[in-house]
Biopython code that builds the backbone (N, CA, C, O; Angstrom):
import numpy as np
from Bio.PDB.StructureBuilder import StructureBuilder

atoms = [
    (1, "UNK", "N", (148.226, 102.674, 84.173)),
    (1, "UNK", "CA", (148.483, 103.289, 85.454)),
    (1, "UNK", "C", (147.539, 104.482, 85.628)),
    (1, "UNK", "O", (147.142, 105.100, 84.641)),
    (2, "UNK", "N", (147.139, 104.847, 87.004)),
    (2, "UNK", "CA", (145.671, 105.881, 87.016)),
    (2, "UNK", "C", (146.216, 107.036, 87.171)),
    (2, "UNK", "O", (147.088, 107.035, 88.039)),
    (3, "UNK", "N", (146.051, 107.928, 86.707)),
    (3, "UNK", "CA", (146.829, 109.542, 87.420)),
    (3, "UNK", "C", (146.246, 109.957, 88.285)),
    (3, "UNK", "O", (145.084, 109.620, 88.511)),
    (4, "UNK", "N", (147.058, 110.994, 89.159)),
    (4, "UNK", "CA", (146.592, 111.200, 90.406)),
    (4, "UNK", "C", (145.413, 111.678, 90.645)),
    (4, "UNK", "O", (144.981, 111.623, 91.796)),
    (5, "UNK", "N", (144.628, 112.261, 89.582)),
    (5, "UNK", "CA", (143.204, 113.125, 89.278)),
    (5, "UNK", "C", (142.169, 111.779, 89.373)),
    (5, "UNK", "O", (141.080, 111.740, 89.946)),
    (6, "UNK", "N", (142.852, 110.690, 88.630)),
    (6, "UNK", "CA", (141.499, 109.579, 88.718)),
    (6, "UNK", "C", (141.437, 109.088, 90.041)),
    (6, "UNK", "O", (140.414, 108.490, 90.371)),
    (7, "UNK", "N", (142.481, 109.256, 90.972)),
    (7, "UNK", "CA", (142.877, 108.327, 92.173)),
    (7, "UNK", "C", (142.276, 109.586, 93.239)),
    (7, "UNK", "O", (142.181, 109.472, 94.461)),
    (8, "UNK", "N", (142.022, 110.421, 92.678)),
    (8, "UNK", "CA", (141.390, 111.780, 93.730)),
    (8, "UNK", "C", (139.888, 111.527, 93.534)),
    (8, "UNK", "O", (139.087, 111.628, 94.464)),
    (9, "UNK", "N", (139.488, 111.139, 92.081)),
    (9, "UNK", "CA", (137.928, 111.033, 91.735)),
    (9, "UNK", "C", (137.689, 109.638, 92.276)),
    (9, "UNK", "O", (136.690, 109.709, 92.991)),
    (10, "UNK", "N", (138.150, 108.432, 92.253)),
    (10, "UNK", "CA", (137.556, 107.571, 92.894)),
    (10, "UNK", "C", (137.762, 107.877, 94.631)),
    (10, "UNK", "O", (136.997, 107.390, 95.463)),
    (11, "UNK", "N", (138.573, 108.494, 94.877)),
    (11, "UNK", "CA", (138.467, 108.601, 96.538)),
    (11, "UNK", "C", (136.946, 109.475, 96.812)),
    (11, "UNK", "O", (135.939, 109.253, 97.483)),
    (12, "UNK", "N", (137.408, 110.577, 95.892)),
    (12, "UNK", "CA", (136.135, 111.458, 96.506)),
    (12, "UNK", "C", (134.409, 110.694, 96.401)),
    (12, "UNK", "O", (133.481, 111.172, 97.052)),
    (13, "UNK", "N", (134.265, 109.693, 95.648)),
    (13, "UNK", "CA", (133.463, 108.782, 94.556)),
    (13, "UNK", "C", (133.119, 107.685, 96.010)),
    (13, "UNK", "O", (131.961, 107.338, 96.244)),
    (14, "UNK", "N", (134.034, 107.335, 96.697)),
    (14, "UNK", "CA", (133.594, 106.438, 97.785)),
    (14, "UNK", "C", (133.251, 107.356, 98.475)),
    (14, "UNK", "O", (132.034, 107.501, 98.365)),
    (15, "UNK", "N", (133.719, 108.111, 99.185)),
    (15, "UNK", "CA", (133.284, 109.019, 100.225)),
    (15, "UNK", "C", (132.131, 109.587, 100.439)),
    (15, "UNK", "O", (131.564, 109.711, 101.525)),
    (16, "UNK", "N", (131.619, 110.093, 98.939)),
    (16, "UNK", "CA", (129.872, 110.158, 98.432)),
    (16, "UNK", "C", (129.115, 108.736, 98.842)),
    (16, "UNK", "O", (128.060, 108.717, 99.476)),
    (17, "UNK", "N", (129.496, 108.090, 98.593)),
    (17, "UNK", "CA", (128.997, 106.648, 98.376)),
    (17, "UNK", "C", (128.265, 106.454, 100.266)),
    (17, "UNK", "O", (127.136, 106.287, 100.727)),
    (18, "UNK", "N", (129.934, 106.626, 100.974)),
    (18, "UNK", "CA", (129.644, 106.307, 102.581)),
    (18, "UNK", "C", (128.568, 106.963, 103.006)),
    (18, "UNK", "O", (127.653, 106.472, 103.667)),
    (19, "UNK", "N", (128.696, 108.501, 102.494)),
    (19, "UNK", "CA", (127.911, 109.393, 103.175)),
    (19, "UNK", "C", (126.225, 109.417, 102.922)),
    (19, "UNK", "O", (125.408, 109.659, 103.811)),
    (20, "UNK", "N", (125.902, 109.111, 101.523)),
    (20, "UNK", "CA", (124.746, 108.657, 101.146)),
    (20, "UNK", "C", (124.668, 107.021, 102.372)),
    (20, "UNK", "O", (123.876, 107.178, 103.301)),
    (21, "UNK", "N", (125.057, 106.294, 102.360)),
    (21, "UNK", "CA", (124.929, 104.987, 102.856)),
    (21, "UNK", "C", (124.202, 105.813, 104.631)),
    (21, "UNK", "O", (123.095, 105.581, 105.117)),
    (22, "UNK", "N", (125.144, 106.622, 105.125)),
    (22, "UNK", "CA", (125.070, 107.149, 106.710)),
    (22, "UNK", "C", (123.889, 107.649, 106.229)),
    (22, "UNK", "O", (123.037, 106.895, 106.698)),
    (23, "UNK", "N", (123.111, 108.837, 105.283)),
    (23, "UNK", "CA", (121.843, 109.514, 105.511)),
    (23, "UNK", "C", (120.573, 108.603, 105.129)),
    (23, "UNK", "O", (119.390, 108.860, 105.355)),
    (24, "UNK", "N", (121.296, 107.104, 104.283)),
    (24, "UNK", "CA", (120.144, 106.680, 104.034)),
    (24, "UNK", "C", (119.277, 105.766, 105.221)),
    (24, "UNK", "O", (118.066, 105.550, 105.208)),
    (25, "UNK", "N", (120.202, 105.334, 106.169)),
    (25, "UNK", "CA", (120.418, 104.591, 107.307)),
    (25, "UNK", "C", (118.881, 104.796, 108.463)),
    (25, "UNK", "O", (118.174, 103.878, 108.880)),
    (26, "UNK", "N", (118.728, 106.251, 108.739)),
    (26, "UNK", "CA", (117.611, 106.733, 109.304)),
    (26, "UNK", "C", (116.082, 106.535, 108.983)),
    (26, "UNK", "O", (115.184, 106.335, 109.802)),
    (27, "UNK", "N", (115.999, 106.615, 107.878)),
    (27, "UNK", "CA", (114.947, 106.671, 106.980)),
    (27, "UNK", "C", (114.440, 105.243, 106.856)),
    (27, "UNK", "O", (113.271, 104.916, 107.061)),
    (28, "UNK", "N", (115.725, 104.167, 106.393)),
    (28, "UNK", "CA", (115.246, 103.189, 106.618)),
    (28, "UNK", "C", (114.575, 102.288, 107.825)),
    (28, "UNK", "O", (113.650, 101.477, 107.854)),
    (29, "UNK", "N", (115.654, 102.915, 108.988)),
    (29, "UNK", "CA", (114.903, 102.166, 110.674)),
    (29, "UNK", "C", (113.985, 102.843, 110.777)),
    (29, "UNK", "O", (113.320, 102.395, 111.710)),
    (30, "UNK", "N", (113.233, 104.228, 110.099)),
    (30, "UNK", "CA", (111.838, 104.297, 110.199)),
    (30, "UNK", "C", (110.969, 103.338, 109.942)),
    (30, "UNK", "O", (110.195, 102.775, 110.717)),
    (31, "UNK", "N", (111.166, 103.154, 108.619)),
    (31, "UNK", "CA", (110.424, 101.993, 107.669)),
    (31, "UNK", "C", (110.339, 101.163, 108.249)),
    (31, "UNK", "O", (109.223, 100.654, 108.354)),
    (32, "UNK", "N", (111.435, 100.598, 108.915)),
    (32, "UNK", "CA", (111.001, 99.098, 109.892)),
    (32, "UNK", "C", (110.794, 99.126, 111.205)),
    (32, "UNK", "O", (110.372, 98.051, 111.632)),
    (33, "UNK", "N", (110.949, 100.039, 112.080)),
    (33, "UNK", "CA", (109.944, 100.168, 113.138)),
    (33, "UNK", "C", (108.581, 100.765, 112.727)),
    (33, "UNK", "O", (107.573, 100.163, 113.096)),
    (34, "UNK", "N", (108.485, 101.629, 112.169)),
    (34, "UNK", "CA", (106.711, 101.908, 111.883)),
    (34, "UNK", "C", (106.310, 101.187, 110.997)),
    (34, "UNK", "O", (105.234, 101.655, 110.625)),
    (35, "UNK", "N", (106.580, 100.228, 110.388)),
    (35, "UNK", "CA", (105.833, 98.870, 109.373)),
    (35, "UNK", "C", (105.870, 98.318, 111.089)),
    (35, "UNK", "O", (104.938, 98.692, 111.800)),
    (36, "UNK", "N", (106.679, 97.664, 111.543)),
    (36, "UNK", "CA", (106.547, 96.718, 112.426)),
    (36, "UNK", "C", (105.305, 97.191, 113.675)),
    (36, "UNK", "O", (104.565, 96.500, 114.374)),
    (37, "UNK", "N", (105.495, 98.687, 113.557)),
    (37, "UNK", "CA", (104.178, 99.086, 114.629)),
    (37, "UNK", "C", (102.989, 98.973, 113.645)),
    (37, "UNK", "O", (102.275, 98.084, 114.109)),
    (38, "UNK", "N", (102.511, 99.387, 112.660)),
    (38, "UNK", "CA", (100.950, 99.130, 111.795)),
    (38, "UNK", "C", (101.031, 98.478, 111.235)),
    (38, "UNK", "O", (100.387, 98.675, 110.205)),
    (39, "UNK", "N", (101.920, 96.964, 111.285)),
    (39, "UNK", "CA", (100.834, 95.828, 110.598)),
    (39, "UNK", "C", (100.630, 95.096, 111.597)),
    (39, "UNK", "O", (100.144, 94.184, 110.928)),
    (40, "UNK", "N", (100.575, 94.650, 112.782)),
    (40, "UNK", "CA", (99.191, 94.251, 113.598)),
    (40, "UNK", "C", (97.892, 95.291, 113.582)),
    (40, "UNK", "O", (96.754, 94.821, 113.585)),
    (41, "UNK", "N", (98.098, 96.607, 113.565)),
    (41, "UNK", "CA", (97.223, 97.396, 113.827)),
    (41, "UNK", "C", (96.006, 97.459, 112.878)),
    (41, "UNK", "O", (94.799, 97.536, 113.103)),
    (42, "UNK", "N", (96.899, 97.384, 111.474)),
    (42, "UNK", "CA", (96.275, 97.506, 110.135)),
    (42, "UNK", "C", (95.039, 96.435, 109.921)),
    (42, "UNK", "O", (94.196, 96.703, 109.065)),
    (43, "UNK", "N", (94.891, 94.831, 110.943)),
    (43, "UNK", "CA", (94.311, 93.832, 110.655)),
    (43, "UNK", "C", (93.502, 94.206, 111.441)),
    (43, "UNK", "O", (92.531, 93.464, 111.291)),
    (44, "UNK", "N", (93.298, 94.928, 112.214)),
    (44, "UNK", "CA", (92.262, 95.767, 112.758)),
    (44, "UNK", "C", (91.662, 96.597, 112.846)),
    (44, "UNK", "O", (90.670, 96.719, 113.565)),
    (45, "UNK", "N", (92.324, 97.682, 111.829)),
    (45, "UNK", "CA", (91.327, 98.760, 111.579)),
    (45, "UNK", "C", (90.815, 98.841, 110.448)),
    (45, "UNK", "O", (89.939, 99.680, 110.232)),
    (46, "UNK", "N", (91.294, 97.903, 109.391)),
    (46, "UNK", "CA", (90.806, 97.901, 108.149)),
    (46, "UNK", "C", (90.067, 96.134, 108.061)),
    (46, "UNK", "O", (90.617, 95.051, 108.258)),
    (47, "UNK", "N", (88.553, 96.486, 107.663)),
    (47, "UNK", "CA", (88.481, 95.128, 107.934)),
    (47, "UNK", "C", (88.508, 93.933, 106.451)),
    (47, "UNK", "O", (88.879, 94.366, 105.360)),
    (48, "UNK", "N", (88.118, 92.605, 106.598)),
    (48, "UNK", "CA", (88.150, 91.854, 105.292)),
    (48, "UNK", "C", (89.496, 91.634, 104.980)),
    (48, "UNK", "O", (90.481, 91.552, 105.712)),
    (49, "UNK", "N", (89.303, 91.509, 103.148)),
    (49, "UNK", "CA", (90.450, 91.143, 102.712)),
    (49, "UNK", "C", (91.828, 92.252, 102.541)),
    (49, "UNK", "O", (93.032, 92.037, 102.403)),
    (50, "UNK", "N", (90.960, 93.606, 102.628)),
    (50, "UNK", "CA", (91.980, 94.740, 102.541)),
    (50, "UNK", "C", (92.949, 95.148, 103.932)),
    (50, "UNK", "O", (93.862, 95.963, 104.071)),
    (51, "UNK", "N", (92.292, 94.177, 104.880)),
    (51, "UNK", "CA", (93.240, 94.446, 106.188)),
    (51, "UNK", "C", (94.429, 93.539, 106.304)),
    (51, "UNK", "O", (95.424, 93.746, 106.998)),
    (52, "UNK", "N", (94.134, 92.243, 105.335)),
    (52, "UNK", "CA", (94.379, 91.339, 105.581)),
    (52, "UNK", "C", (96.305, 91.874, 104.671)),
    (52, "UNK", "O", (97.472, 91.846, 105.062)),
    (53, "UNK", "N", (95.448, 92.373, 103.104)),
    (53, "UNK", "CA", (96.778, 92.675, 102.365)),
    (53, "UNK", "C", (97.563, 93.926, 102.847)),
    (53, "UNK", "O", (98.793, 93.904, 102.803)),
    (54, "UNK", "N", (96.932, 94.956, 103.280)),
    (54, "UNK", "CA", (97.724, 96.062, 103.836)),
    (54, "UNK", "C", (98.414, 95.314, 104.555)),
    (54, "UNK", "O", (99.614, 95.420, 104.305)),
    (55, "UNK", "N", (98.029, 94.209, 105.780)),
    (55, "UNK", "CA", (98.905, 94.193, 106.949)),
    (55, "UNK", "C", (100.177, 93.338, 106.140)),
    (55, "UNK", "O", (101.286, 93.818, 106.374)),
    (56, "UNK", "N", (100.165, 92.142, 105.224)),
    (56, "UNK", "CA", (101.070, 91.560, 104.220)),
    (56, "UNK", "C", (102.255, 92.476, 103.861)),
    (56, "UNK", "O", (103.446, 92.162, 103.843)),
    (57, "UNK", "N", (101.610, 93.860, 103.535)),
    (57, "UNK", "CA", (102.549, 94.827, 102.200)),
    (57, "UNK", "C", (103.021, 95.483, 103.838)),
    (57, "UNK", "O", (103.944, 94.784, 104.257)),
    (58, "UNK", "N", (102.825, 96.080, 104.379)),
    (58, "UNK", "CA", (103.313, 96.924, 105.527)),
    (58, "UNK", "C", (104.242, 95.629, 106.115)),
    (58, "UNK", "O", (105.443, 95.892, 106.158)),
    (59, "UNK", "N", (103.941, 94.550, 106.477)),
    (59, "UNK", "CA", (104.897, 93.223, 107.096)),
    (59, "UNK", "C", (106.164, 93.268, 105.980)),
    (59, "UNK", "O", (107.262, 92.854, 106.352)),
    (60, "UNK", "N", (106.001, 93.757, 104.656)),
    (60, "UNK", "CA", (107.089, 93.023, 103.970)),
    (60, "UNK", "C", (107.815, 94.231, 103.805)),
    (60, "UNK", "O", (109.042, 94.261, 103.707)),
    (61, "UNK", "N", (106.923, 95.436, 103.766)),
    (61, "UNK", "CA", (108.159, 96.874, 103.803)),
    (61, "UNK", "C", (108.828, 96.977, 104.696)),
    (61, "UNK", "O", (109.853, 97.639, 104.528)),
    (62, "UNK", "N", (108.606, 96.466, 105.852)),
    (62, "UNK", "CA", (109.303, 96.409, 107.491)),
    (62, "UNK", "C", (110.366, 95.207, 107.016)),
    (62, "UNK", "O", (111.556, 95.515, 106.960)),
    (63, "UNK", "N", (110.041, 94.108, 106.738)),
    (63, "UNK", "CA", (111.383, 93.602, 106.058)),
    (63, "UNK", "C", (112.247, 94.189, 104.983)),
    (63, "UNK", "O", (113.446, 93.997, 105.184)),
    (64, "UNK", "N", (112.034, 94.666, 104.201)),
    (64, "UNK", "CA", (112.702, 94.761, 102.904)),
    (64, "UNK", "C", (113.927, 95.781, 103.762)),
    (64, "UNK", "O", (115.141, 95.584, 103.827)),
    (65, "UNK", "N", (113.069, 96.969, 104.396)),
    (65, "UNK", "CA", (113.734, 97.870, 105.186)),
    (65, "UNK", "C", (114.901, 97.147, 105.809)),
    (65, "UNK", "O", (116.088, 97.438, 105.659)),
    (66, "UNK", "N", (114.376, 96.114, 106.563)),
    (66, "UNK", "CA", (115.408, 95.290, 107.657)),
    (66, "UNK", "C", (116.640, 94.773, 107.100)),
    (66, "UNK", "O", (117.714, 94.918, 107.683)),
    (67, "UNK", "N", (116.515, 94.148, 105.942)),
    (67, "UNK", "CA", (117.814, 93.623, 104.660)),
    (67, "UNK", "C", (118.296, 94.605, 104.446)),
    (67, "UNK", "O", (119.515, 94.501, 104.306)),
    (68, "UNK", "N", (117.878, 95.671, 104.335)),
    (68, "UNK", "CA", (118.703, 97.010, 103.174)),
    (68, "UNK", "C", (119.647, 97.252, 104.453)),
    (68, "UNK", "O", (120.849, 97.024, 104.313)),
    (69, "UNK", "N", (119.152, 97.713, 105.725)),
    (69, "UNK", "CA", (120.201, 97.915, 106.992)),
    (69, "UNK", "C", (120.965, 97.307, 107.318)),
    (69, "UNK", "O", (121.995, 97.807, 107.769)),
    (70, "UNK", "N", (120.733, 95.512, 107.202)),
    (70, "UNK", "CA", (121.441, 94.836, 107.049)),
    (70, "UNK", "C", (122.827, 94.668, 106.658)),
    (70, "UNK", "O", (123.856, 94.483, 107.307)),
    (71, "UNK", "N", (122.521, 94.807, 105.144)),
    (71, "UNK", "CA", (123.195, 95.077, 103.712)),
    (71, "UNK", "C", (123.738, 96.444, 104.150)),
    (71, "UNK", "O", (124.329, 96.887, 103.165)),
    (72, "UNK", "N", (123.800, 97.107, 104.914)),
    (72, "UNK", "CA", (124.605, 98.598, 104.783)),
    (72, "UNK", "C", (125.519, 98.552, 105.679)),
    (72, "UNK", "O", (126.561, 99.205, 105.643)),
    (73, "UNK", "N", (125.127, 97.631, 106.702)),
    (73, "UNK", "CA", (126.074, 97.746, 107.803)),
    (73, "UNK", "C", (127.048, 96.732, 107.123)),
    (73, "UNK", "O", (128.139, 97.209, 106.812)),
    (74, "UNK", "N", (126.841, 95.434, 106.845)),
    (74, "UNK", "CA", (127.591, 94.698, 106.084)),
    (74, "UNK", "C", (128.795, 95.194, 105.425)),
    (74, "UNK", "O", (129.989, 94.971, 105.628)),
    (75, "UNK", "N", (128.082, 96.032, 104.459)),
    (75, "UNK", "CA", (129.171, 96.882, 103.644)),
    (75, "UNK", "C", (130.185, 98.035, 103.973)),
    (75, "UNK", "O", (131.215, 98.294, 103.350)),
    (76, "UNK", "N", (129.560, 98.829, 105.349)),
    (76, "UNK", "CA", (130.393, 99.517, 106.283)),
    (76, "UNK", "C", (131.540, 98.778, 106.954)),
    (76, "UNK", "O", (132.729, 99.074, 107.067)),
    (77, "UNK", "N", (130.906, 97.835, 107.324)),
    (77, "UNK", "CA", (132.256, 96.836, 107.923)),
    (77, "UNK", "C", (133.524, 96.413, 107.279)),
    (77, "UNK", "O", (134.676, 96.344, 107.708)),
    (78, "UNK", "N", (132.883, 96.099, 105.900)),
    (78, "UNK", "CA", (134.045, 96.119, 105.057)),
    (78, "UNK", "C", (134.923, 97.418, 104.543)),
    (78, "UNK", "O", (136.065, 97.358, 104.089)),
    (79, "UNK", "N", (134.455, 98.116, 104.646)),
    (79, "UNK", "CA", (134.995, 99.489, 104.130)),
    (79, "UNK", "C", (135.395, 99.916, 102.920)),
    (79, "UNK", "O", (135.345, 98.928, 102.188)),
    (80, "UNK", "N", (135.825, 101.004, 102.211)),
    (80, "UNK", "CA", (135.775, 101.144, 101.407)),
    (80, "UNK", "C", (137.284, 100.842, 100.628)),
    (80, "UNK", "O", (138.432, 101.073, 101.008)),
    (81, "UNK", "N", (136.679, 100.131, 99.187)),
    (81, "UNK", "CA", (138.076, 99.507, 98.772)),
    (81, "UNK", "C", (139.629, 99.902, 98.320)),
    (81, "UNK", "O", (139.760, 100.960, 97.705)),
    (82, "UNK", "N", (140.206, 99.511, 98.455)),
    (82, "UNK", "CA", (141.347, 100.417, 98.386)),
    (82, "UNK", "C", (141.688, 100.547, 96.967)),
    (82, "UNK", "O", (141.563, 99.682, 96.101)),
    (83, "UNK", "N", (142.030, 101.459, 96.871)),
    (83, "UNK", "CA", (142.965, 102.344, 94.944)),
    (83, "UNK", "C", (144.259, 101.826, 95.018)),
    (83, "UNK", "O", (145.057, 102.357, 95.790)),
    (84, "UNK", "N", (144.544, 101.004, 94.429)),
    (84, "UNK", "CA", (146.216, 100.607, 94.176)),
    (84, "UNK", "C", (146.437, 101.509, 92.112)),
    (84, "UNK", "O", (145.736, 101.569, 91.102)),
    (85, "UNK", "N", (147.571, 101.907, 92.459)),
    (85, "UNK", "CA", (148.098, 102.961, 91.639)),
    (85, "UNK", "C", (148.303, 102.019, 90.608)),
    (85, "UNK", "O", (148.787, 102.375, 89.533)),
]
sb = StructureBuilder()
sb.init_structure("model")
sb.init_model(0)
sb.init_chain("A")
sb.init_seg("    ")
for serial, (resi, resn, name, xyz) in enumerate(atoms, 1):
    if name == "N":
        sb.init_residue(resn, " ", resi, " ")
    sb.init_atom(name, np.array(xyz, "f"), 0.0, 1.0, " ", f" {name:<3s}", serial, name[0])
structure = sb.get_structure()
């Protein structure tokens, strides 16, 4: 059975959790609107094969970004799990 101190540390323990999840949220829809604005751009200002991979790596950070937001809202929806005593 948990005492009330562990049932205070996992509450406070999600609540960190949400709040990191809310500040990380911003940072990421940067990442995927400005990947999504410079990789067409990138195949044009850089020329050859190095325009070709920047625009690749900038296309896939704009995704990776897009899953992680995904994945956060996902997990917001569900909310955070409940402490049974």
């Amino acid at each position: 059975m948990k005492t009330q101190a562990q049932i205070l540390k996992s509450k406070k323990s999600q609540a960190t959790t949400l709040a990191a999840h809310h500040s990380t949220k911003p940072v990421l829809w940067s990442l995927f609107l400005g990947g999504l604005a410079a990789a067409p751009v990138l195949s044009y200002a850089v020329d050859g094969t190095q325009g070709v991979a920047a625009t690749i790596v900038t296309g896939l950070i704009a995704f990776q970004a897009r899953v992680a937001i995904v994945e956060l809202d996902r997990r917001q929806d569900r909310g955070p799990k409940h402490v049974t005593a």
